[in-house]
ZAZALO-859553 format. One line per field, with one value per residue (C-alpha): residue number from 1; x negated, y negated, z negated. Coordinates in Angstrom, 1 decimal, decimal comma. Example, Ala and Ser with C-alpha at 12.3 -4.5 7.8 and 13.67 -1.06 7.14 Angstrom:
<pts>
resi <- (1/2)
east <- (-12,3/-13,7)
north <- (4,5/1,1)
up <- (-7,8/-7,1)
</pts>
This chain:
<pts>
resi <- (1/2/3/4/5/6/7/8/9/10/11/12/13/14/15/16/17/18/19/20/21/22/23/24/25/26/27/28/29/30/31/32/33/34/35/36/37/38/39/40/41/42/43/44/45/46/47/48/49/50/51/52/53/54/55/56/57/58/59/60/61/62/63/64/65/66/67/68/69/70/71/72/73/74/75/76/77/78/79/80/81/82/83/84/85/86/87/88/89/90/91/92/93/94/95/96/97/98/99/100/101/102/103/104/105/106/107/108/109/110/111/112/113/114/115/116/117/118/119/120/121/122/123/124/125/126/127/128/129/130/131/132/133/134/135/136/137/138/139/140/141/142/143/144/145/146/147/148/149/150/151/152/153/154/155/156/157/158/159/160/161/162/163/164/165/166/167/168/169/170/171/172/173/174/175/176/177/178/179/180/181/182/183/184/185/186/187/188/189/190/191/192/193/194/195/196/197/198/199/200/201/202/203/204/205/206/207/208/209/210/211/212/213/214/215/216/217/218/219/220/221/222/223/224/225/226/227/228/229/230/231/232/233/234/235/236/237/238/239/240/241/242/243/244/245/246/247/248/249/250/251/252/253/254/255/256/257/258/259/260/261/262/263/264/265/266/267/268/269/270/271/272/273/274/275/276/277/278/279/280/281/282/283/284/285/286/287/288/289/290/291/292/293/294/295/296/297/298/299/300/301/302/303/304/305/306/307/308/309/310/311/312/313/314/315/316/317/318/319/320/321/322/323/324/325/326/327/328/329/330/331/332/333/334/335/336/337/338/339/340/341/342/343/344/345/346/347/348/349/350/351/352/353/354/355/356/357/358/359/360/361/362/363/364/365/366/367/368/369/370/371/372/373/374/375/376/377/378/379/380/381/382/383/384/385/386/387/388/389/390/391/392/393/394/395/396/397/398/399/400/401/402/403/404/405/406/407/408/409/410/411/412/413/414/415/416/417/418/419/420/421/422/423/424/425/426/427/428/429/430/431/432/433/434/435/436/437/438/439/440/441/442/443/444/445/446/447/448/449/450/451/452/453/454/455/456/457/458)
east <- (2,5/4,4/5,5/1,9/1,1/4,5/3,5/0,1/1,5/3,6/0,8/-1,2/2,1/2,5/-1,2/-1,3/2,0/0,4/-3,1/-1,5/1,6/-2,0/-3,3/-0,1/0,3/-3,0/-1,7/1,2/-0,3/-1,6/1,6/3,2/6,1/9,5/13,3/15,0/17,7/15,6/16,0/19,9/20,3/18,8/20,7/23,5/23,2/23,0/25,4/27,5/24,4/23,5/21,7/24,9/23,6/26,0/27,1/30,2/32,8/31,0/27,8/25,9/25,3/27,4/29,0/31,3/32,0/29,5/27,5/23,5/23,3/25,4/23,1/19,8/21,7/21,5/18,1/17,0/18,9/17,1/13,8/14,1/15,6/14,0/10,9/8,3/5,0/4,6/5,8/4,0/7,2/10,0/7,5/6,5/9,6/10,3/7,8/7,9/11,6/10,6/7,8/9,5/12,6/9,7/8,1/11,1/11,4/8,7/7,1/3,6/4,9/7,2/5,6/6,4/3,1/1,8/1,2/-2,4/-1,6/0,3/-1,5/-4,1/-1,9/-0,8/-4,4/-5,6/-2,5/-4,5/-7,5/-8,9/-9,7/-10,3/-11,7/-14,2/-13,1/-10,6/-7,2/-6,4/-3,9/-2,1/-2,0/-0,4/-1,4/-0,5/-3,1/-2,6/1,2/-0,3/0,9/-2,3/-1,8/-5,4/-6,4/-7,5/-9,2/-7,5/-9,6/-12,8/-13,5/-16,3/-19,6/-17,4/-18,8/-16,8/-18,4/-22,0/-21,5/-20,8/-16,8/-15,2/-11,7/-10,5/-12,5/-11,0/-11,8/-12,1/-14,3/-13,9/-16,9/-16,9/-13,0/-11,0/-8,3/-5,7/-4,3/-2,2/0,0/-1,3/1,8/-0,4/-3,2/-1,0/1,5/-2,1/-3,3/-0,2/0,1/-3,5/-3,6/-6,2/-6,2/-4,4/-3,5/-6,7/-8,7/-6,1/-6,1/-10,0/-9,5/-6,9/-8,7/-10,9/-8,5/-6,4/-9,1/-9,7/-6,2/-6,6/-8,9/-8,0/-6,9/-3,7/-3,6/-1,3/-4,2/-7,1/-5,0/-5,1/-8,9/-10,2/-7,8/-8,1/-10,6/-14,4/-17,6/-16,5/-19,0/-17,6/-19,9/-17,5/-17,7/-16,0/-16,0/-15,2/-11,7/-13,7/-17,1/-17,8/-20,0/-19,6/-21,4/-21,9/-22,4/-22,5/-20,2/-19,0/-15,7/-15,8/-13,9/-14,3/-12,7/-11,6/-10,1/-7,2/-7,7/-11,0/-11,4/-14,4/-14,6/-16,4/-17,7/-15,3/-12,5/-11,9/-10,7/-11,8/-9,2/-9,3/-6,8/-7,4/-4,4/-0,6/1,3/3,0/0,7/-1,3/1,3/1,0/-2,9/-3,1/-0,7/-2,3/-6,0/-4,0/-2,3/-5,8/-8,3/-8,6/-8,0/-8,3/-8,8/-6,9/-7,2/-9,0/-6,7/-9,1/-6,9/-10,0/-9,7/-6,5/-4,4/-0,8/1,3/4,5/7,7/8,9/11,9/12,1/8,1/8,1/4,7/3,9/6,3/3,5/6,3/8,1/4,6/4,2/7,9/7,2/3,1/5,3/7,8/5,0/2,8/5,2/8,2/10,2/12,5/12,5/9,2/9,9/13,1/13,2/14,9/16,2/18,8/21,3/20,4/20,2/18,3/17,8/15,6/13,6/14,3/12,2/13,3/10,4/9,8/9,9/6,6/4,6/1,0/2,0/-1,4/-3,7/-3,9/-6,0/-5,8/-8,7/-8,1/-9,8/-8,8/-8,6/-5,9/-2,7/0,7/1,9/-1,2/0,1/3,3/2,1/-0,4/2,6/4,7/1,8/1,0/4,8/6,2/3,3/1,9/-1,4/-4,0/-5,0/-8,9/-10,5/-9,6/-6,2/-5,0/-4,5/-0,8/0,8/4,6/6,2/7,5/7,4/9,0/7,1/9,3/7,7/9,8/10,5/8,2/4,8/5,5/6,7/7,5/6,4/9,5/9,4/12,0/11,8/9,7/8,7/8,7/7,7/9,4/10,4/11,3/7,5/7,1/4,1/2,6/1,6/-1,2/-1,6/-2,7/-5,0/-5,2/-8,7/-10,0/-13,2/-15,2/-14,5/-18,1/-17,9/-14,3/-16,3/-18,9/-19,6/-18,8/-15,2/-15,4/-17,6/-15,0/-12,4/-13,8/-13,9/-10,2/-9,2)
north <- (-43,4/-40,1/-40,0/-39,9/-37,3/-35,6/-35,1/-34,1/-31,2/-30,2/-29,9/-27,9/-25,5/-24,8/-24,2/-22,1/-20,1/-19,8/-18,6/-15,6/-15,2/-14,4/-12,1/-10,2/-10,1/-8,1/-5,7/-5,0/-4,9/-1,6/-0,2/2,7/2,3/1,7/2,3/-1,5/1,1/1,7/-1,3/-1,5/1,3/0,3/-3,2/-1,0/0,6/-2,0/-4,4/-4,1/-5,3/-8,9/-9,0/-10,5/-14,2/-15,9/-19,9/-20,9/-23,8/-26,2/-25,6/-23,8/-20,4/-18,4/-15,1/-14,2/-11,0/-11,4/-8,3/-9,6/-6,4/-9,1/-11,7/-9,9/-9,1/-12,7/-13,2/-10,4/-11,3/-15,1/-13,3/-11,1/-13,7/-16,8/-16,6/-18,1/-15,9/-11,9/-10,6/-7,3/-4,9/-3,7/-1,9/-5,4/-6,7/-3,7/-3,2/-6,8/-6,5/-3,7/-5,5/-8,6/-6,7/-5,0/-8,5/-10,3/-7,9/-9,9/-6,7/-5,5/-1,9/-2,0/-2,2/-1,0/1,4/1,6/4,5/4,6/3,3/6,3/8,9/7,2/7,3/11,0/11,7/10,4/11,9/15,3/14,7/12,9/9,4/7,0/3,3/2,2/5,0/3,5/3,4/-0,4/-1,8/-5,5/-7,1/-10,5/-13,2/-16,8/-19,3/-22,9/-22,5/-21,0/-17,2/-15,4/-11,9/-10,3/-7,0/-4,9/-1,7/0,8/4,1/5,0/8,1/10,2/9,8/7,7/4,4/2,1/3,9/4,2/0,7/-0,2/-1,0/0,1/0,2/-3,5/-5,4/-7,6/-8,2/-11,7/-12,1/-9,5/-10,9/-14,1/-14,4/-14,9/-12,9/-15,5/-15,1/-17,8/-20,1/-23,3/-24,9/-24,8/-27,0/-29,3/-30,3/-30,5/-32,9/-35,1/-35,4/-36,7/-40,6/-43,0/-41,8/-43,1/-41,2/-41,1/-39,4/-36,9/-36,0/-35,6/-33,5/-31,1/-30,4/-28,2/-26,2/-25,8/-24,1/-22,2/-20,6/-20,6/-18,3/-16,4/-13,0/-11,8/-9,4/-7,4/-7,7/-7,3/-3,5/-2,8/-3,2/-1,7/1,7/2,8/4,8/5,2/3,8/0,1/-2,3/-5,0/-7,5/-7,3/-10,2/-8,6/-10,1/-7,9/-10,2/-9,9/-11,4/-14,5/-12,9/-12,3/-9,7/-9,6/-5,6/-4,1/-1,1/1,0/3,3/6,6/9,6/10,9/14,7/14,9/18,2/17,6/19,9/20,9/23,4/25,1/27,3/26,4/28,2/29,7/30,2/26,6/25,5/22,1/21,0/17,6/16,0/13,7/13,2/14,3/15,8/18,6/21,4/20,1/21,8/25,7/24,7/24,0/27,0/29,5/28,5/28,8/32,0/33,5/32,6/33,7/30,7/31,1/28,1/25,5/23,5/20,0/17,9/15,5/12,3/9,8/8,2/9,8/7,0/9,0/9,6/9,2/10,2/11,5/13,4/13,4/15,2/17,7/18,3/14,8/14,7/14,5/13,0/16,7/18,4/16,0/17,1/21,1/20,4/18,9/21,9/24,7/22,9/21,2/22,8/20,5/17,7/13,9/12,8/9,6/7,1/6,7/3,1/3,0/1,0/-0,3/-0,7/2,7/4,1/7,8/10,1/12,6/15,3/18,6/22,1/24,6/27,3/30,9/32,5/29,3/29,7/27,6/26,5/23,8/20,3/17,5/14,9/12,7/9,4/6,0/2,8/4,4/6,9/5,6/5,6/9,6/10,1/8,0/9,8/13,4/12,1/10,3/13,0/15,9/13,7/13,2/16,5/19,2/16,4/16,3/14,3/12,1/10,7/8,0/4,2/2,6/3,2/1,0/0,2/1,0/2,0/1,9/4,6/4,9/6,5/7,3/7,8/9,1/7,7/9,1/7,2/8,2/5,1/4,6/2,7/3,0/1,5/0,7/2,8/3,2/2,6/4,5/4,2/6,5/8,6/5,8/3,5/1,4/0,7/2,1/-1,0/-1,6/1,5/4,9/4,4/7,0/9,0/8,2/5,7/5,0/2,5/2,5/3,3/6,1/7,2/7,7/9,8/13,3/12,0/11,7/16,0/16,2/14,6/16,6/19,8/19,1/18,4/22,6)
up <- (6,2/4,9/8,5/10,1/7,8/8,1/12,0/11,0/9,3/11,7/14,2/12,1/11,2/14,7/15,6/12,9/13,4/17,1/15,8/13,7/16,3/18,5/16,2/15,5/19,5/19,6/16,8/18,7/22,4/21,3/20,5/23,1/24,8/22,9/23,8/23,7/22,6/19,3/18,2/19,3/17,2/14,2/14,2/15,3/12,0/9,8/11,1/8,3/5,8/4,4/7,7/10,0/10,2/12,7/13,4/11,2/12,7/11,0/13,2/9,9/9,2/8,1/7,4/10,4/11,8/14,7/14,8/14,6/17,7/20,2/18,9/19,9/23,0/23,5/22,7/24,7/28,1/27,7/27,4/30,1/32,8/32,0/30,1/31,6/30,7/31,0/27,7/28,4/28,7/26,4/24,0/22,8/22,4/20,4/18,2/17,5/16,2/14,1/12,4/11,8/10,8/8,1/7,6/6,8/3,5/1,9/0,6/0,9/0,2/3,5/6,7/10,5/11,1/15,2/16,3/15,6/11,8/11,5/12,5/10,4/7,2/7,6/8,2/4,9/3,0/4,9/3,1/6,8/5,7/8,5/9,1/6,5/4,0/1,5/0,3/0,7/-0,9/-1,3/-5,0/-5,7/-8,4/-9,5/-9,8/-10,6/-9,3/-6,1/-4,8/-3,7/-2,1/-1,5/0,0/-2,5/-2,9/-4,6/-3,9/-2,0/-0,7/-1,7/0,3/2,7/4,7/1,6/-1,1/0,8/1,0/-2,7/-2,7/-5,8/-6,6/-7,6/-5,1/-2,9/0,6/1,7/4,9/7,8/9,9/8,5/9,6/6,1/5,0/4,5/0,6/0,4/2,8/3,9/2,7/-1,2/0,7/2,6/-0,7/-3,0/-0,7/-0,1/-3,8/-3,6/-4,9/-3,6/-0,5/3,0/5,8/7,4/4,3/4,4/7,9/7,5/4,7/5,9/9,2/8,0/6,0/9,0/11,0/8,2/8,6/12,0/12,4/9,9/10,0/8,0/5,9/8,4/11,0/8,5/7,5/11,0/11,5/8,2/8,3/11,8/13,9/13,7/15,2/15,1/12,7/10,2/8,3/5,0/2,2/-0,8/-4,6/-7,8/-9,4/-12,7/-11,6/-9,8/-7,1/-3,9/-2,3/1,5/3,6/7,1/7,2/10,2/10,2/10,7/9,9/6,1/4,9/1,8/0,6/-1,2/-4,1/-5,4/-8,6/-10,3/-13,1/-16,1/-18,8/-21,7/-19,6/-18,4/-14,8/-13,5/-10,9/-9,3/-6,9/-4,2/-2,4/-3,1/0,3/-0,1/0,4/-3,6/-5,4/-4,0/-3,8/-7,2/-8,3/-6,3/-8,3/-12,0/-10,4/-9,4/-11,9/-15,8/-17,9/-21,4/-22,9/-20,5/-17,3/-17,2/-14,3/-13,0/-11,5/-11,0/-7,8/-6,8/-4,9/-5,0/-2,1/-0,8/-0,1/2,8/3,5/7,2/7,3/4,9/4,9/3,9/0,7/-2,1/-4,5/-4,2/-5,0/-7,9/-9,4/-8,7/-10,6/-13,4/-13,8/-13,6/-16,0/-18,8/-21,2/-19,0/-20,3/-18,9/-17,4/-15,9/-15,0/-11,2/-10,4/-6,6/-4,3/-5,2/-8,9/-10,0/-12,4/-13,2/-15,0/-13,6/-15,5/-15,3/-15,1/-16,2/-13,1/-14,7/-15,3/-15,8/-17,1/-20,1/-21,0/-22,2/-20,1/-20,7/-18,0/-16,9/-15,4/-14,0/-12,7/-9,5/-10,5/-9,1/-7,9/-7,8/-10,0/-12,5/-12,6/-12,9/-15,7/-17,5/-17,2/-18,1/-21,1/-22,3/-21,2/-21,9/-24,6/-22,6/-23,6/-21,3/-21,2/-18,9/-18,6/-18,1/-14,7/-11,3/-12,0/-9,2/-9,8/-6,3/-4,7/-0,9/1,7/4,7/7,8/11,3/14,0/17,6/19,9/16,9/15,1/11,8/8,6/5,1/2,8/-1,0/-1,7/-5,4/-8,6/-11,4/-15,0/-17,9/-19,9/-22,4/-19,5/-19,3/-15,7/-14,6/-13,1/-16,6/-16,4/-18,2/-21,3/-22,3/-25,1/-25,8/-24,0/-22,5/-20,6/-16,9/-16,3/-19,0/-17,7/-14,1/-15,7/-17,2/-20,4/-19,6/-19,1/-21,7/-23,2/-21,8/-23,0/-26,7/-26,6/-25,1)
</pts>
């Protein structure tokens, strides 16, 4: 008996591994060409890492001195000389390698980007949103022993096709025209019903059928990125459910492209300046400077965070580095002193400690935040509201405390790497939220009460 449903599951293992090997294979069949060398080089550089996997004398693996580069060597002359199908050219091959290189990480904040992802992602960190008009994002849960990972919206953009369409940060995506977006392995559904009593073979093999072509034509979440984040003019029917309500909601919604400036500021009555950020790269801090610099603040500067999704890192594009803006916003706006504790590979754990720039305006701050303020945000609000003491107003924020490198690569691909996360000041992680000063009601945090708010507090 446990045999007949021991070979039931391995059928539907492979068909499924074979389903979403399909859908990654259409990901990837839109990738450029790449260098095989790429990849040599890369393994080349890490062949002194945990990665050197090689066969002991005892026939297991084990930790020889066989550099993993000879094995793909290996691997690669088989595939060239003796596969049997088209394999569609070296670029492939490659950007395969780099993706499951990425993959094999096991984190949603590390990723190999196509060249199409890219130049989407560097285009949104310009204030050029494209797709369906969000920051998308992967959050993880435990349900009933069971890992879910869900795609998750962390930000919409203003008068985009997600917010015409009613998205709102916190909503996860589960259908993609009526295709699910897999959360979970099937492993979960084949143990639950194995464990099942009362039932033989037979009722189980009924009963995991459906399940299985459930996952097969599923998309991943991987694939289900790829769809929603890139291009314009394409539909999706989207079935998308608030995590706080039990409904799921059901709407057409076509990608375009949506502009977003990156910095926005107004002047308001008795001599305070509204400034709002959008996006970090590294262009926000002289924006933001050069409106202090200009205008005739008496009174202070509301810093309006709502909806701001962060940025990254990114030493090897300058003009992309939002983390560097974030640090030189912090040193014009605060006394200085130590904002945050940055914790990065191997195990270290620093603060970020702020030197004030000379001539700094040295004024009033109060901070406005939402549940969609996140990532960079978070920092420069934590740090503003420990380092200038701040006060911030809105609702608890998304909770998002890694820091990522982005890294544009030769051929116009590239990889986003979790390359450090944050903490505050007192060494909170900020995956826990800002915790505002006075707090309000998301709904109230997203309104003109939150200013209103604001304004009493200069």
């Amino acid at each position: 008996m446990y045999r007949t449903f021991l070979n039931l599951f391995l059928f539907v293992l492979i068909s499924c591994t074979v389903s979403l090997a399909y859908l990654a294979g259409k990901d990837l069949g839109e990738t450029p060409h790449t260098p095989i060398q790429t990849i040599k080089d890369l393994l080349t550089a890490d062949s002194k890492s945990s990665l050197n996997l090689s066969t002991s004398s005892n026939g297991e693996l084990g930790s020889t001195t066989v550099p993993p580069q000879d094995i793909f060597n290996s691997v690669l002359h088989y595939v060239h000389h003796e596969y049997v199908r088209n394999y569609f050219g070296n670029s492939n091959l490659s950007s395969g390698a780099l993706q499951g290189m990425m993959l094999s990480l096991n984190n949603p904040y590390s990723k190999y980007l196509s060249p199409a992802r890219l130049q989407a992602k560097t285009g949104q960190l310009n204030g050029q949103s494209q797709g369906i008009g969000a920051v998308l994002t992967i959050t993880s849960s435990t349900k009933n022993g069971v890992n879910y990972q869900y795609l998750t919206v962390m930000d919409v953009a203003p008068q985009g096709p997600a917010a015409k369409a009613g998205l709102k940060t916190g909503d996860h995506i589960l259908f993609i025209n009526g295709h699910w977006v897999i959360a979970y392995s099937i492993l979960a559904d084949v143990e639950r019903i194995r464990d099942k009593k009362g039932k033989d073979d037979s009722q189980k093999q009924q009963e995991l059928n459906p399940i299985a072509h459930r996952f097969e034509s599923g998309y991943t979440l991987t694939h289900a990125l790829n769809l929603l984040d890139v291009g314009e003019g394409k539909s999706y029917t989207l079935t998308y459910q608030d995590p706080a309500s039990p409904v799921k909601k059901t709407v057409k919604i076509e990608t375009a492209i949506t502009s977003v400036p990156n910095v926005q500021s107004e002047s308001i009555d008795n001599g305070i300046m509204y400034i709002a950020i959008h996006q970090f790269n590294s262009n926000t801090f002289n924006q933001v400077q050069q409106v202090i610099r200009s205008a005739s603040i008496s009174k202070g500067i509301i810093l309006d965070l709502r909806g701001c999704p962060g940025g990254v890192t990114s030493p090897e594009s300058t003009n992309l580095d939002g983390y560097k803006s974030v640090c030189d916003l912090l040193a014009d706006l605060t006394p200085g002193g130590k904002a945050a504790v940055i914790k990065s590979h191997p195990n270290v754990s620093l603060p970020l400690m702020i030197k004030p720039l000379p001539q700094q305006p040295l004024t009033h701050i109060v901070v406005l935040t939402d549940q969609g303020t996140s990532n960079l945000a978070e920092l420069l609000a934590s740090g503003l509201q420990t380092c200038a003491k701040a006060p911030v107003v809105g609702c608890k924020t998304f909770g998002d405390n890694v820091l990522q490198m982005l890294v544009p690569l030769e051929d116009g691909s590239g990889i986003e790497l979790a390359t450090a996360h944050m903490d505050n000041a007192l060494g909170k992680s900020l995956s826990q939220g800002v915790v505002p000063n006075k707090t309000l009601s998301p709904d109230a945090a997203d309104s003109n009460v939150a200013l209103e708010d604001a304004e009493k507090l200069l």
